[in-house]
C-alpha positions, 0 to 999 in steps of 0.5 A: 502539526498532526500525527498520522493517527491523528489525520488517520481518525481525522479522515474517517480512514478504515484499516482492513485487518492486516493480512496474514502471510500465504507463504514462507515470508514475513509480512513485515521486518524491522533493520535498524531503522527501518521497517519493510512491509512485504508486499501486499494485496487489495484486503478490504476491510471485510477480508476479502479482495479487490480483484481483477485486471487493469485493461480488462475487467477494471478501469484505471479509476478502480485500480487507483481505488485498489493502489489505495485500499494496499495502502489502508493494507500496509498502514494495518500491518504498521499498526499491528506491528509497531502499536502506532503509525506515530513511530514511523518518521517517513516512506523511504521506497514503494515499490507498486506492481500492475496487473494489467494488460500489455498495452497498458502504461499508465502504471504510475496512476495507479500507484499514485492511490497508495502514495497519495494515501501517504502523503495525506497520512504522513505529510508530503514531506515524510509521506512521499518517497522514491518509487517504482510502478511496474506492469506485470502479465498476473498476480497472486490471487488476480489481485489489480495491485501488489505494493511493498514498501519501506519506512523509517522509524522514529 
């Protein structure tokens, strides 16, 4: 079996620099066994951001793309943090937030970029978890998406 930095090369994935706090907040936590990533936006591997609305200036494919360019996000602040993501066991929880019209409800499609993004990395046993997928009226930045996650440590 393949560890996740094994499928991470194997995929030819790039991780954008993990994003620093623009607030009073710690991007990521260890308790125990269990790491929490705060939320994270679009941060492409130039530093800059996916923006937009999902509904009105992206479609749902590009916000599937933005859910799974937080993913790469998330996966650069385990990196960082931890030197390795072969010291995570699994994805305990995402939570996934839409910025998107009122008259969108396809919230769980999108999030599906950054679980499917797991689930490839870490295995569909260890890389999928309980989830939620919200629709907000905005976010930081315009941002498309906002994902928090929890791990648990090997």
């Amino acid at each position: 079996m393949k560890s996740p930095e094994e499928i991470l090369t194997e995929l030819n994935l790039e991780l954008p620099p993990a994003p620093k706090p623009l607030g009073v907040y710690r991007p990521f936590l260890i308790d125990g066994k269990h790491a929490y990533v705060s939320g994270h936006g679009t941060v492409q591997s130039d530093g800059s951001l996916i923006m937009g609305r999902i509904g009105e200036d992206m479609d749902m494919e590009a916000g599937k793309l933005a859910a799974r360019q937080v993913g790469l996000a998330i996966l650069a602040t385990l990196k960082e943090n931890l030197g390795s993501l072969d010291k995570i066991k699994r994805v305990i929880k995402v939570l996934g937030m839409v910025n998107c019209t009122s008259d969108f409800e396809k919230h769980p499609y999108i999030i599906n970029g950054c679980s499917e993004l797991f689930a490839e990395v870490f295995g569909k046993e260890n890389g999928i978890g309980v989830r939620s997928a919200v629709g907000m009226g905005s976010l930081p930045d315009n941002i498309p998406v906002e994902i928090e996650a929890m791990f648990e440590l090997k």
